[in-house]
N, C-alpha and C positions, 0 to 999 in steps of 0.2 A: 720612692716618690721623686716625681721630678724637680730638678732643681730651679728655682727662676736663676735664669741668664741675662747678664747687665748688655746691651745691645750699644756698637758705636753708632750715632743718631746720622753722623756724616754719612756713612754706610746703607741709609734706609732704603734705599730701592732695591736691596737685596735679599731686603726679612722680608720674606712673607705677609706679615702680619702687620708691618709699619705701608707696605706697600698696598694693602687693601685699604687700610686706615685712608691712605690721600685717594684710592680710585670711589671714597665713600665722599667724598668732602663735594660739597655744592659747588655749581662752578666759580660764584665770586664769593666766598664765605667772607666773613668781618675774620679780623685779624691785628694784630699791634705789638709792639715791642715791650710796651709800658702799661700799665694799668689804670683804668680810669678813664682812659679812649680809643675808640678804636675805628677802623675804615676797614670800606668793601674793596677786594682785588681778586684779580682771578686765582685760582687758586694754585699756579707755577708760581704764584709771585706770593701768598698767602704764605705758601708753607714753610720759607724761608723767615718767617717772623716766631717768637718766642711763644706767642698766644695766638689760637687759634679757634674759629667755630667749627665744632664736629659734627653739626649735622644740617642737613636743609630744613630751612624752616617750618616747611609740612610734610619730613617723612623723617623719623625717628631711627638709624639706625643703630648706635649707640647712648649706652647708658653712662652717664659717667658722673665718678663722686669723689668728693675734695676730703680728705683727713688730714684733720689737722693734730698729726699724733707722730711725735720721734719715731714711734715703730711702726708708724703705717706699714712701711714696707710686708712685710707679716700681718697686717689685719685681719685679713680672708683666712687665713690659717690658723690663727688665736681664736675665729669664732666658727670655723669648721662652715664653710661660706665659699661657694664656687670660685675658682680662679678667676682674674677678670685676666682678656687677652693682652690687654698692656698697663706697667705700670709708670708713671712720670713722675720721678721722685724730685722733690727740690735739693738740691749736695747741701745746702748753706743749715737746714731745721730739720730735717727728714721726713716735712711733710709730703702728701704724695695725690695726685692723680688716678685713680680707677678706671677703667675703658674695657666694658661687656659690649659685646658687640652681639647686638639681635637678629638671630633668620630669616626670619621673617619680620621688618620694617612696618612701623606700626606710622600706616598714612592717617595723619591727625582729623584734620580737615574738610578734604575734599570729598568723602561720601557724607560728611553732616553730620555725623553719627562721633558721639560722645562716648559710645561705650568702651573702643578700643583704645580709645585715649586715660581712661578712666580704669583701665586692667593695669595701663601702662605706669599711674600715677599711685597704684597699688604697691607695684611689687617696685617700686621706684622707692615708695617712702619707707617698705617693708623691709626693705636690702640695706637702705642709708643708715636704718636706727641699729639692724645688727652690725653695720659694719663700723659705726658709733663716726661718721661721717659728719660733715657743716650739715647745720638745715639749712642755714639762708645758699646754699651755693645753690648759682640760677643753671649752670649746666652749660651757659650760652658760650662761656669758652672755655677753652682745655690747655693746658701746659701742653704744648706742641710734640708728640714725642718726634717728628723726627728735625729738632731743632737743640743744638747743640748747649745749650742755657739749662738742661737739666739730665738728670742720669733716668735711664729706659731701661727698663725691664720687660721680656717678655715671660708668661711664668709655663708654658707647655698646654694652654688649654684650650678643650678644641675651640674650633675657628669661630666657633657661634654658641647660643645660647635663646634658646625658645623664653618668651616670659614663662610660660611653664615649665619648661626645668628651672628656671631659676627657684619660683615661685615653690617648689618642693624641697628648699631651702629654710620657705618663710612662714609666716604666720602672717593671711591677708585676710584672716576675720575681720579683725578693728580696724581697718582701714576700706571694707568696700561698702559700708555701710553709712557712710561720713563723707561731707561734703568736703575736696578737695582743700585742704587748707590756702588761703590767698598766697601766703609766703614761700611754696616752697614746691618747689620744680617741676612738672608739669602740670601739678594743681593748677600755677595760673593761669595756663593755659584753657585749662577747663572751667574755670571761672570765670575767664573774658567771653568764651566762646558760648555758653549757657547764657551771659548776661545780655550782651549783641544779639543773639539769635530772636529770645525773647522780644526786645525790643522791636525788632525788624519786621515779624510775621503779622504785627496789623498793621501795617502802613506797606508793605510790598507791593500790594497789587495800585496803589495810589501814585506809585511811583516810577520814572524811567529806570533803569538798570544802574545806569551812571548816577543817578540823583541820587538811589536809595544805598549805594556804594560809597558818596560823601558821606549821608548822613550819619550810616553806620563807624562812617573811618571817628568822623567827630565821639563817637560815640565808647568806640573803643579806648580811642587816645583817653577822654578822661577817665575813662573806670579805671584804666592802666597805671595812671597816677597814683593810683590808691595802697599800690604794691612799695614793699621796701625796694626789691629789685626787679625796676618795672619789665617787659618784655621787651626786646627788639623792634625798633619800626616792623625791618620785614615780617616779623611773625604775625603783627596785628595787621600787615596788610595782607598775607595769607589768610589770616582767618575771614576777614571780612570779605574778600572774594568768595571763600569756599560758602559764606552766609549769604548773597546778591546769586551766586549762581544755583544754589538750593533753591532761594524765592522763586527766581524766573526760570525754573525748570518745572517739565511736568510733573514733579514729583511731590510738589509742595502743596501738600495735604488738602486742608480745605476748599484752598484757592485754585484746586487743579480740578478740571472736569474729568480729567483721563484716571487723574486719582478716585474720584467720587464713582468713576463707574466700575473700577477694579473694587472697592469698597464694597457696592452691589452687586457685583457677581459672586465675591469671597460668602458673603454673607447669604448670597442666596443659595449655595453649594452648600453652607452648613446643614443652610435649613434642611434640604432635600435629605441630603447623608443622616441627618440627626433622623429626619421621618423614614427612613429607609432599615435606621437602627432599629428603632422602636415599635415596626410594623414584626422586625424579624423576632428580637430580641429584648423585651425590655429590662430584662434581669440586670443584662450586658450594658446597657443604659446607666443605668446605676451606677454599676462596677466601673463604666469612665468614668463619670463624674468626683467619683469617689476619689478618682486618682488626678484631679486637676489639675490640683496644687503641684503635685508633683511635678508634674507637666508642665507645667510652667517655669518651675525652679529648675526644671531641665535645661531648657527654651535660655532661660536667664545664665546658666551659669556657661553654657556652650557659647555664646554669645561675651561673654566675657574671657573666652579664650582656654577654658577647661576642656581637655578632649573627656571621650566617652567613661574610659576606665574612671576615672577623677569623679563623675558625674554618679555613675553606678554608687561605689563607692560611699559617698556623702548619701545618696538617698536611698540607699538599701535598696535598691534594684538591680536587678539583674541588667547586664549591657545590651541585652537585646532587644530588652524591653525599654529603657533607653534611646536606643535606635533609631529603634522603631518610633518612638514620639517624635524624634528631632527630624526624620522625615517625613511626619505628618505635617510639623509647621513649613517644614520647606514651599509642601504644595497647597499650601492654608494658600 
C-alpha cells in the first residue's frame, strides 16, 4: 500500500498535486491569517496566507472536510474510505484537513438546476459522517496546504475522484430523499438557492433585470441570517445572478413564449408517437406503460449523476434497456 508522504509546503510548486490545488483556486479567493476574518486577494497573494478558499463560488472543485480527531491523519484508512488527494494536518492537536478533488466540477448555479448540487450535498454529507468529520464545518476555507503553519500530506491517490466513485464508498439512501439540512455544507446552498428562486418566479416578468437582482439580493441576505454559518457575500451574489439570468432568459417556463411552444410541440410528438403505437401495437402500449415508473426512476437517477451500469443495477434491468429510455428523454 502506498505510504502517505509528509510534503515541504515551501516546495509546492513542485508536487503535482499542491500545484493543481492553486491552478484550481478562483482568481481572488477570501483568504486570512487568523480566524474570524477574512479578505479578497488575488490569489499570488492568497496563497501566501495560513487560510484559504478552495473553491469558486459557483463551481465546486473540491470536497473538503475538517476532523477534529488526534488520528485524523488515518481516518480514510480506519474506515476503509477513498484516499483524499491532500491532507492538512494541524502539528499542535493532530487535527486535519481532507481535500478530494472532483473531475468533473459540479457548476452550482448557473444552469438553475438544483439537482447537481443536491448529488453533491449527498455524497458530501455521506462521506463527512463515515469519515466521523465537524458537521458545522462550512468548507468556505481550508488550512492552506501550501502554507508553511501546518504539516501536508499527500497520500498517492489518483488525481480525481467522480461523485460516483466516491459515492460506492457510501450509503446515499438517507440522504437523497431529505431536504438538505440548513447547517451543513452545501445543504445551504441548496436551501438559499430553492428559497430565492421560489420567491423570484412571480414577480420576474414585473420586473427590470437590475430591480429584480436587488430584490432577490435583499432576500437572500436575510434567509442567510438564518444559518449558524451563514454563506459568503460572494456565493449569495452568485446565486442570485444565476436566479435574475434564468428569469430573463428564454428558458423560464411559463413566462417564456419560446418555452410554451417547445412545450406544444413535445406534447404534440407524444401524442402522434403514442397514436402511431396503438394503431401498430396495442399490446406494446401496455407493456410501456407498465414500465413508466421505471422510466422515470431512470430519468431521476441519471440525472443525479448515476451512470448506466448503477441504474440497471438498482432497477433490475438490463443496461440496454436502460439506454435505451435515457435516449428517449433526451429527444422527449
Amino acid at each position: 500500500m502506498y505510504a502517505i508522504k509528509q510534503i515541504d509546503p515551501t516546495d509546492w510548486q513542485s508536487v503535482s498535486t499542491l500545484a493543481q490545488f492553486y491552478a484550481d483556486l478562483a482568481t481572488k479567493p477570501y483568504c486570512t491569517n487568523s480566524k474570524g476574518f477574512s479578505h479578497i486577494r488575488t490569489k499570488s497573494h492568497a496563497i501566501k496566507h495560513a487560510y484559504i478558499q478552495p473553491n469558486h463560488p459557483e463551481i465546486i472543485k473540491w470536497l473538503v472536510f475538517d476532523i477534529d480527531d488526534p488520528q485524523a491523519l488515518f481516518a480514510y484508512h480506519d474506515n476503509n474510505l477513498p484516499r483524499p488527494q491532500i491532507i492538512i494536518k494541524n502539528p499542535e492537536n493532530g487535527h486535519a484537513h481532507y481535500a478530494y478533488r472532483l473531475t468533473k466540477p459540479v457548476d452550482k448555479w448557473r444552469k438553475a438546476s438544483t439537482k447537481p448540487v443536491e448529488y453533491l450535498a449527498s455524497v458530501q454529507k455521506a462521506l463527512r459522517l463515515a469519515l466521523g468529520a465537524d458537521k458545522g464545518y462550512s468548507g468556505n476555507l481550508i488550512k492552506n496546504p501550501c502554507h508553511t503553519s501546518h504539516e501536508v500530506y499527500i497520500t498517492g491517490a489518483k488525481p480525481s475522484y467522480t461523485l460516483a466513485e466516491l459515492a460506492e464508498y457510501l450509503d446515499l439512501k438517507p440522504y437523497q430523499q431529505q431536504e438538505p439540512a440548513n447547517d451543513e455544507g452545501y445543504g445551504r446552498n441548496v436551501n438559499v438557492f430553492n428559497h430565492v428562486r421560489h420567491q423570484a418566479y412571480p414577480i420576474a416578468k414585473d420586473l427590470t433585470r437590475r430591480e429584480l437582482e436587488r430584490v432577490l439580493t435583499a432576500i437572500a441576505e436575510e434567509f442567510n441570517q438564518r444559518f449558524d454559518v451563514p454563506l459568503f457575500p460572494n456565493e449569495l451574489k452568485y446565486i442570485v445572478r444565476s436566479i435574475t439570468r434564468y428569469c430573463k432568459s428564454g428558458r423560464f417556463g411559463a413566462y417564456s413564449e419560446k418555452s410554451k411552444a417547445r412545450f406544444s410541440r413535445i406534447q404534440s410528438c407524444r401524442v402522434k408517437r403514442a397514436n402511431r403505437k396503438g394503431a401498430c401495437n396495442k399490446g406494446g402500449q401496455a407493456r410501456s406503460a407498465k414500465y413508466e415508473d421505471k422510466r422515470k426512476q431512470a430519468q431521476e437517477m441519471h440525472e443525479q449523476g448515476y451512470n448506466i451500469s448503477h441504474i440497471s443495477k438498482a432497477l433490475a434491468t438490463h443496461r440496454n434497456t436502460v439506454s435505451t429510455w435515457l435516449k428517449e428523454y433526451e429527444h422527449e
